[in-house]
C-alpha positions, 0 to 999 in steps of 0.5 A: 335717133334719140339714144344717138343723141343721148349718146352723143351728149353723153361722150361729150360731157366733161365731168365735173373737178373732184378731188380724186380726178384731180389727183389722178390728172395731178399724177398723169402730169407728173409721169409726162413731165419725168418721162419728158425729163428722162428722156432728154437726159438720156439724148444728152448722155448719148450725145456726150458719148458721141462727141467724147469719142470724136472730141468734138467742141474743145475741152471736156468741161465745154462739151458738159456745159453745152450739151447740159444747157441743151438738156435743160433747156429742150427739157424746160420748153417742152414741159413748159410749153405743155404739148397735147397729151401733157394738156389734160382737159381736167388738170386745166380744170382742177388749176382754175377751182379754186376748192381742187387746186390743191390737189394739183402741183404748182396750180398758180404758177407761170408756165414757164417756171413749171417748165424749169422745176418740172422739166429742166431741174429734173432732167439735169438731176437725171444726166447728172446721176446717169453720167455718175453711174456710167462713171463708176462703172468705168472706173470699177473695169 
């Protein structure tokens, strides 16, 4: 009974902020938020193909517009809105220290503007630079 209890308390127990559990939140954050980013580049870019070939939406430069402004902003609010596996119990930790917020990328920052670096400029960046890619080796067959 008492080494249940003792278990208990002990996978209950939140460590405590240091500098290299911050970091290591600090870095999960980042490959979440990237992963996040990439992923919503990579939809935009399928359905840029998609609507080219079907010449959906007008002219080219309409279609790049619309699918780019839902690339960030799907991007934005997901990293801004900070869904379960992107909320870790130490990054909220290590962004209230005062000694560890430094150890963490935009410790003060609203969420919102977390959201659109961490989420929208990244993504954009990304279906930019897949889209230059798929361009290039267009051109070179």
């Amino acid at each position: 009974m008492v080494s249940a209890l003792v278990l208990g308390i002990w996978l209950f127990q939140v460590e405590e902020p240091n500098s290299l559990n911050c970091q290591s939140a600090n870095r999960s954050y980042l490959i979440i938020c990237l992963t996040i980013a990439a992923l919503a580049a990579v939809a935009g870019v399928l359905l840029k193909l998609y609507w080219d070939r079907r010449h959906m939406f007008g002219s080219p430069q309409i279609r790049f517009g619309v699918i780019l402004a839902l690339v960030f902003a799907l991007s934005a609010a997901l990293v801004a809105l900070e869904p379960g596996p992107v909320k870790d119990e130490m990054l909220l930790m290590c962004r209230e220290s005062a000694e560890f917020s430094r150890d963490v990328i935009m410790p003060t920052a609203n969420p919102i503007s977390r959201g659109l670096v961490l989420g929208g400029l990244t993504s954009a960046a990304i279906f930019f630079l897949i889209l230059l890619a798929l361009s290039i080796r267009a051109k070179r067959k």
